[in-house]
C-alpha positions as CSV (number, residue, x, y, z in Angstrom):
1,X,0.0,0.0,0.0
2,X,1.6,3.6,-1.2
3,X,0.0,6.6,0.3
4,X,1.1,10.3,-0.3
5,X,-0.1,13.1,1.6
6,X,-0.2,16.3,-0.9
7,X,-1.2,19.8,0.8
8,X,-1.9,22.2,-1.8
9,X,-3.4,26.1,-0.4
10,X,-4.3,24.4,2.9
11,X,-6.3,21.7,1.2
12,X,-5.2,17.9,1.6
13,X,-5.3,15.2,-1.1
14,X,-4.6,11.6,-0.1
15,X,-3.4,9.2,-2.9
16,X,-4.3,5.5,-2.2
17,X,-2.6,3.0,-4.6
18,X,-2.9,-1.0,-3.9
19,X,-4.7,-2.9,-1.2
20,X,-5.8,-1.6,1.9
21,X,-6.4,-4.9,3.5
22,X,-6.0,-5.9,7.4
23,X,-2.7,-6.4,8.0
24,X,-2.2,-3.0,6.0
25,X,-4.8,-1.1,8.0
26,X,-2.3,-0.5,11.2
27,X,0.3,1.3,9.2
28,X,-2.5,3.1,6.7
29,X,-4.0,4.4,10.0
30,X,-0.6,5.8,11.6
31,X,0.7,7.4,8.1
32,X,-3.1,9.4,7.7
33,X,-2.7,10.6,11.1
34,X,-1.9,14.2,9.4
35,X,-5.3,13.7,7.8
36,X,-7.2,13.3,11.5
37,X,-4.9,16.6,12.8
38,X,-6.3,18.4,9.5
39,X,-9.8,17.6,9.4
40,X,-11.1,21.1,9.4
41,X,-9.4,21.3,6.1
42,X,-11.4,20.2,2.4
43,X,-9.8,16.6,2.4
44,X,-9.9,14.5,-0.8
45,X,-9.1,11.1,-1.1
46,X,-8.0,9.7,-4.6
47,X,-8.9,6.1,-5.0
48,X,-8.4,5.5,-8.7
49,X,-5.4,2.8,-8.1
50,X,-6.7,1.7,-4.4
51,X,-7.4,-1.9,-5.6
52,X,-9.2,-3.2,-2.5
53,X,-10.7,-2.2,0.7
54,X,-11.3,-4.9,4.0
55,X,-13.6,-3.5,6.7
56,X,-10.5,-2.5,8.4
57,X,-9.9,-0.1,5.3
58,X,-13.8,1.1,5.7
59,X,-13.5,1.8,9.2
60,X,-10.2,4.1,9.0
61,X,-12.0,5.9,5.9
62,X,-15.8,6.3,8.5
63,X,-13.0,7.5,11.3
64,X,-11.7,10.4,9.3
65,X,-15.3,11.3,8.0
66,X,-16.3,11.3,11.9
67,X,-13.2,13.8,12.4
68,X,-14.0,15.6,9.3
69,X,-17.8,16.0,10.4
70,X,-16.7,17.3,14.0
71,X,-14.1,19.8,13.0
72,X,-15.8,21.4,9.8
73,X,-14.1,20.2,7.3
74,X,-15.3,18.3,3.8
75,X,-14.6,14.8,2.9
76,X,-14.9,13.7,-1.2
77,X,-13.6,10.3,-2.3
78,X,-12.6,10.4,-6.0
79,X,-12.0,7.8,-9.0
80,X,-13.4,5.0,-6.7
81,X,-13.2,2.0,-9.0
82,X,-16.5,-0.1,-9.5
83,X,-15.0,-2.7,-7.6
84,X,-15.0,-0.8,-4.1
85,X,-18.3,1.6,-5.1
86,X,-20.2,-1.9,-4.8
87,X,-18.6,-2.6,-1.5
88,X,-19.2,1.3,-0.3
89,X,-22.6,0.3,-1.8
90,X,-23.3,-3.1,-0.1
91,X,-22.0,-2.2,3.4
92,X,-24.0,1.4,2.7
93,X,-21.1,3.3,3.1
94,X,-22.2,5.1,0.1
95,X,-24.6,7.1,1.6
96,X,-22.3,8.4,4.2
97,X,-19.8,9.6,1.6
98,X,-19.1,11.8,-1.1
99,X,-17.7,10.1,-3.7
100,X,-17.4,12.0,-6.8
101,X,-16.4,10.3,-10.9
């Protein structure tokens, strides 16, 4: 799993390429930390080359909208492949998000 953090006038994109799966989830969590610190900020998260998501994956994304939602800030996942809109879709997740083509 690659993630880049990429702060452009205040706002925060985060680029997700591979596989967030369990035993990635730990690290994924610690190395988004600046995205929990920032969460007044417009955040947008770039999934176009995220491959797959575990429920450990879906529960650090619904902790950074829980921040994002209680500090002020915005929240728009982008590029989410079909694959992982039908599991946003089947575990509902996509009505909690923004998720934008």
């Amino acid at each position: 799993m690659e993630i880049a953090i990429i702060n452009e006038n205040g706002n925060l994109t985060v680029v997700l390429k591979g596989r967030l799966d369990t035993l990635q989830a730990a690290e994924c969590d610690k190395q988004l930390a600046p995205i929990h610190e920032n969460a007044d900020k417009d955040i947008v998260i770039e999934c176009g080359e995220l491959e797959y998501i575990s429920s450990s994956g879906l529960r650090i994304f619904l902790s950074i909208l829980k921040d994002v939602k209680a500090k002020g800030g915005s929240l728009v996942l982008k590029h989410v492949s079909s694959e992982i809109r039908n599991i946003f879709t089947i575990t509902g997740f996509h009505k909690l998000f923004t998720i934008q083509d």
